[in-house]
N, C-alpha and C positions, 0 to 999 in steps of 0.2 A: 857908809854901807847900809844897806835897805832889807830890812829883813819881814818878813810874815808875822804873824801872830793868831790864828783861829782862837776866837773867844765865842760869845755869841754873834760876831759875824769875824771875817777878818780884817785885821788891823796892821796895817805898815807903819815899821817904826824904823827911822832912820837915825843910828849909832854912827860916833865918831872913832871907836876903838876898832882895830883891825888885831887879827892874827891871833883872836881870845877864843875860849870854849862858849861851848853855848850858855852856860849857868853864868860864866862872867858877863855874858853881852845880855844876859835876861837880868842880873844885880844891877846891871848901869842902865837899864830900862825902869828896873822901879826904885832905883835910888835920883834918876835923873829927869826922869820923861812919866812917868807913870804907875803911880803908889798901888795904884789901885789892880795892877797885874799881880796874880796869884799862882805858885806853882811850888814844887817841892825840891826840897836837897839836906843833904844829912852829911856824910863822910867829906864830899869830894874828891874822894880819891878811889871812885868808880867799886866798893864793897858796900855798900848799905843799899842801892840799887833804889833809893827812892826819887830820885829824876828824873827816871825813864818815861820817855816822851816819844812824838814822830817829828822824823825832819823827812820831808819829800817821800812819805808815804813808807817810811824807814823807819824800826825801834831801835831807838839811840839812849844812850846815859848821857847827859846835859853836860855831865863835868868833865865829860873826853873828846866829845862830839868839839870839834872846830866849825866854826861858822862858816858860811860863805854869800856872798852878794845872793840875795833873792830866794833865801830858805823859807820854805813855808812851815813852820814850829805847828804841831798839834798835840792833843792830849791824844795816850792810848786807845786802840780799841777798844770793842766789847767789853768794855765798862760804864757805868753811870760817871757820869759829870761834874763832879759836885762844884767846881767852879776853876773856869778858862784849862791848865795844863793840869788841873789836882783831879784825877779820877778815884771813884771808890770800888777797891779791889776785896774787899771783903767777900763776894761770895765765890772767888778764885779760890782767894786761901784757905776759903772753907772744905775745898775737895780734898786739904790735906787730913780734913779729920774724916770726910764721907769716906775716903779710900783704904783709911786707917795706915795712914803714913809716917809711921814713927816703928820702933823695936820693940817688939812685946817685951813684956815683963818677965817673962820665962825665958833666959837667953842659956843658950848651952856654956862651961868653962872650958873654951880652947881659945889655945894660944895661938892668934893668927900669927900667919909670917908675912915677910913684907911684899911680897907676889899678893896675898888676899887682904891687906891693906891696902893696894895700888888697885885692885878691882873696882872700888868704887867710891875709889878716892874723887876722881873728878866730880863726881854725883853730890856729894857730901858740898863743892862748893858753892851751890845755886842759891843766886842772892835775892830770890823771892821779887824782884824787878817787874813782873808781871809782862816782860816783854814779848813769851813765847806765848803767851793766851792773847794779847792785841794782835800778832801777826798769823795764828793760829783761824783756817778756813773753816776747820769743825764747829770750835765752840762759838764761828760767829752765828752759824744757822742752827745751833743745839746749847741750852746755856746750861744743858746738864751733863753736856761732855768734862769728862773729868780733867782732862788736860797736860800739857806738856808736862811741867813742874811737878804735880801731882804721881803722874805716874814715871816716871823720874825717880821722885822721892819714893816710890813703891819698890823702882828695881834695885835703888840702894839699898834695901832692908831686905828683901829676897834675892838678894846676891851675898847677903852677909852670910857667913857658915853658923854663925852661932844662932842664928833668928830660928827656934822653932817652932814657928807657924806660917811656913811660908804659904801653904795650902791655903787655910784661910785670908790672907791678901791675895792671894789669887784670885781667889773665891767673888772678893769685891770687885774687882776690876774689870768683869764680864761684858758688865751693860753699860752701856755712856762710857767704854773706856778703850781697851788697847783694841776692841777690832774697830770700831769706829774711825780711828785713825786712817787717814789716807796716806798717809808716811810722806808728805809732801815735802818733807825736811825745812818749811818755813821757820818753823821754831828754832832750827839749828843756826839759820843763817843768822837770828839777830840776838842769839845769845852772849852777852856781852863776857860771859866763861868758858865761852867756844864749845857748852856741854853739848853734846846729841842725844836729846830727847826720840827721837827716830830712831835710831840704834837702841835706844834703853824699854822703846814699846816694842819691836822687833824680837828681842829678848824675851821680854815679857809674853809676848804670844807664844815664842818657844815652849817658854815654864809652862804658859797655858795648857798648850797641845800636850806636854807632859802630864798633867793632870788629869787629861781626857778633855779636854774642851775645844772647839775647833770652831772658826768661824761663822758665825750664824749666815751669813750671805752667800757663802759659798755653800751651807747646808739648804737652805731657800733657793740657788741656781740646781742643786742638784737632783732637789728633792723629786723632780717631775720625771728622771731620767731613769732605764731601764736599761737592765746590760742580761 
């Protein structure tokens, strides 16, 4: 079987294993044919999320992903390079500290119940895979868009009932964030947790317009108009 490889050019490598994941047929690549291939893996059992790579212009986890005759393997988007399938996602994960995406220090004592544990229980599982910022059209022409994940991790913490400051993460999320979005739902389709980043910024504009805040584009279309 013949597979792709984008390094600095691309590279065909032809495997005798059939029926393997891709992290299997990428081991027996630099265990067999070629030391010098570099790429990431951690769990294997698709929760550490440090595999995620493209196969035919698709974000896949290496260790789920099955191979097939003539995949073309790439490293993630809208990231730096740092060598063949290894990209540096560092200043992704930094929009979790710009958005302030974590639970204040002031959190109310109540007792949730399991209806407001189940609210953003899905949210809580995002495995930092960076796979919704590679397929993600915003931050590929804005790299200060705050991002899938990011504002994700905002609606889990302003969904919480005990979180009291939800105003101010609100507050952050204005500019480079939930109206920017074109709600394309890319990010939903290659999330390997099936989360809906699109439904969690959709949300999020709601809280907005709660606040008083209302899309700056649609204030700019309107701004010329007389009634």
């Amino acid at each position: 079987m013949k597979i792709n490889i984008k390094r600095e050019s691309i590279i065909e490598y032809d495997v005798e294993i059939q029926n393997r994941t891709l992290l299997e047929v990428l081991n027996e690549i630099k265990t067999t044919i070629d030391s010098s291939l570099t790429y990431s893996s951690g769990c294997r059992s698709s929760v550490c999320g440090s595999c995620a790579m493209r196969v035919n212009g698709r974000e896949v986890l290496a260790c789920s992903y099955h191979v097939k005759e003539g995949d073309l393997i790439e490293p993630l988007n809208n990231a730096p390079v740092i060598r063949d399938l290894v990209v540096d996602m560092d200043k992704a994960y930094g929009f979790n500290a710009k958005a302030k995406a974590w639970q204040s220090i002031e959190v109310e004592n109540i007792l949730l119940s399991q209806i407001d544990e189940k609210l953003n229980e899905l949210q809580s599982d995002c495995i930092l895979c960076g796979s919704c910022y590679s397929a993600c059209p915003v931050y590929s022409v804005n790299s200060e868009f705050l991002g899938p994940f990011s504002l994700t991790r905002i609606w889990r913490y302003v969904s919480d009932k005990r979180e009291q400051n939800q105003k101010n993460k609100i507050d952050t999320i204005q500019t480079n964030g939930v109206w920017d979005c074109t709600l394309c739902n890319e990010c939903t389709l290659v999330c390997p947790q099936g989360i809906s980043s699109k439904a969690d910024i959709e949300k999020l504009r709601a809280k907005s317009s709660m606040q008083g805040y209302m899309d700056p584009n649609f204030i700019n279309f309107g701004g010329g108009l007389s009634f």
